[in-house]
C-alpha positions as CSV (number, residue, x, y, z in Angstrom):
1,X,-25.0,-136.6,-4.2
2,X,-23.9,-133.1,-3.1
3,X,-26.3,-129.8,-2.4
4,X,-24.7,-127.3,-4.1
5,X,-25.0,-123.9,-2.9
6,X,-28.0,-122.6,-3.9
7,X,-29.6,-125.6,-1.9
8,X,-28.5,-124.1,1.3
9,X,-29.5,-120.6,1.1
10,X,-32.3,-119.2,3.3
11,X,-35.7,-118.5,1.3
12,X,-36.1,-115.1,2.9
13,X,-33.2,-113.6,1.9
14,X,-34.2,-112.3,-1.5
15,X,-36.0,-109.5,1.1
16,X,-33.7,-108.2,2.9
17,X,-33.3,-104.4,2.9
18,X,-36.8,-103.7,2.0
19,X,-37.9,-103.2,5.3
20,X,-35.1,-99.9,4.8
21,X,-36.7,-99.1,1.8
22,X,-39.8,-98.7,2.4
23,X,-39.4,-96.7,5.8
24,X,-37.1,-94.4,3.6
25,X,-40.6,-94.0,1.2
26,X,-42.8,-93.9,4.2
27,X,-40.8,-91.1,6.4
28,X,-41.6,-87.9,4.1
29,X,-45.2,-88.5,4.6
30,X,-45.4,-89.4,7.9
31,X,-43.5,-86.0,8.4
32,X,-45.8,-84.2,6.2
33,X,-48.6,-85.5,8.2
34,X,-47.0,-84.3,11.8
35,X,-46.1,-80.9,10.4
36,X,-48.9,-79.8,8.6
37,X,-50.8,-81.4,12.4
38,X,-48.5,-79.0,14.0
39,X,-49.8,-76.1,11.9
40,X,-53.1,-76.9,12.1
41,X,-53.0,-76.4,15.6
42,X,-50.6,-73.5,15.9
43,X,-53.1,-71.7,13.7
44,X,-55.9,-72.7,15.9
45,X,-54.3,-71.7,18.8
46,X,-53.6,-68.2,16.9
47,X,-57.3,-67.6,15.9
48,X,-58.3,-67.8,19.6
49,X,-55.3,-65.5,20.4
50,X,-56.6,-63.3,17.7
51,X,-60.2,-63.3,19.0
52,X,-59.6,-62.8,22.4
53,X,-57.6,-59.8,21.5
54,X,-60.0,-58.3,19.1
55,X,-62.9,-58.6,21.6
56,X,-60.6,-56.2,24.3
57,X,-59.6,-54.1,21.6
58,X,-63.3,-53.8,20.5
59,X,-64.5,-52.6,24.3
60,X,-61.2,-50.1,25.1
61,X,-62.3,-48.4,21.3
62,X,-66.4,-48.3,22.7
63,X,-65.1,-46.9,26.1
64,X,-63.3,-44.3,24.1
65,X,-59.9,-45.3,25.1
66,X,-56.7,-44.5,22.8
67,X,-56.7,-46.8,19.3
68,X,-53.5,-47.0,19.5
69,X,-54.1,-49.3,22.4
70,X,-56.1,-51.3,20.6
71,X,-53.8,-51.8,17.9
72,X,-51.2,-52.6,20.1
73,X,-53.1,-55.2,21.9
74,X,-54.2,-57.0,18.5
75,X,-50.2,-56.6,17.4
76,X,-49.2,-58.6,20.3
77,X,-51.1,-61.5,19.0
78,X,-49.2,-61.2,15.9
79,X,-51.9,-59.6,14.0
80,X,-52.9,-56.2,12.4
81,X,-56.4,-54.6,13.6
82,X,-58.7,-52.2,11.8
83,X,-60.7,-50.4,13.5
84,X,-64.7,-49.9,12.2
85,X,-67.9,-47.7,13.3
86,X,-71.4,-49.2,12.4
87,X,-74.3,-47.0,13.8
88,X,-73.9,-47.5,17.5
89,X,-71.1,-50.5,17.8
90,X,-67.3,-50.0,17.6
91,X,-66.1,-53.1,15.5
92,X,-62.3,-54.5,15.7
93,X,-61.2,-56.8,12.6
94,X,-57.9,-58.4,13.3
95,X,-56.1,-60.1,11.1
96,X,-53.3,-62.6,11.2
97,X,-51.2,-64.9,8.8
98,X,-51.6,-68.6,9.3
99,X,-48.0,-69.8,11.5
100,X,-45.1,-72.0,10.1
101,X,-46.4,-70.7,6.2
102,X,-48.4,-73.3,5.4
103,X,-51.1,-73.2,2.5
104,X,-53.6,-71.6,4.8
105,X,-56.0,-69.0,4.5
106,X,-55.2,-65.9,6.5
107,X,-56.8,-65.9,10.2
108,X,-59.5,-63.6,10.7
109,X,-61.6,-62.6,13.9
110,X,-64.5,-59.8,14.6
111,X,-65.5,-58.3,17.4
112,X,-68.0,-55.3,18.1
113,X,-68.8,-53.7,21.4
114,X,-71.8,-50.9,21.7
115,X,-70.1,-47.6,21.6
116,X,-69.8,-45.3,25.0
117,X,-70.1,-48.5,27.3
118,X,-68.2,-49.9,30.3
């Protein structure tokens, strides 16, 4: 008696390509994942840019130095300052957009120094 051909063929190939497939349905979210990651951290990265600079602005606006300065220093970390008086303290809120325009809330940071001090 003869094998005919479907007695010789391997079990496993009935699978073959789906490794390809699913790789081709797993790679959007596994870039999804590294990208929004990415942003997460470039915006964290931004607040503490943003903070650090509205904390200098805050004390060159108490010492009574230009607020153009001030503005300047919160524009070069990418954000745009406004500049506040309560009673004695000078206030700087700087705000920023999130990086890479992901669905983020828009980066804000406050700082206040006591007006007239070094």
């Amino acid at each position: 008696m003869s094998a005919g051909p479907a007695a010789h063929r391997h079990p496993c190939l009935g699978d073959r390509g789906s490794v390809t497939a699913e790789f081709a349905v797993v790679l959007p979210a596994i870039v999804l994942v590294v990208t929004l990651g990415v942003g997460a951290l470039a915006a964290g990265a931004r607040q503490v840019r943003l903070q650090d600079a509205a904390a200098d602005a805050a004390r060159l606006v108490a010492r009574g130095d230009d607020p153009g300065r001030a503005h300047a220093i919160v524009g070069s970390a990418g954000g745009a300052a406004d500049i506040q008086h309560r009673g004695d303290l000078m206030c700087v809120v700087a705000t920023a957009s999130a990086p890479l325009a992901l669905p983020l809330p828009d980066l804000t940071a406050t700082s206040c120094a006591l007006a007239g001090g070094i």
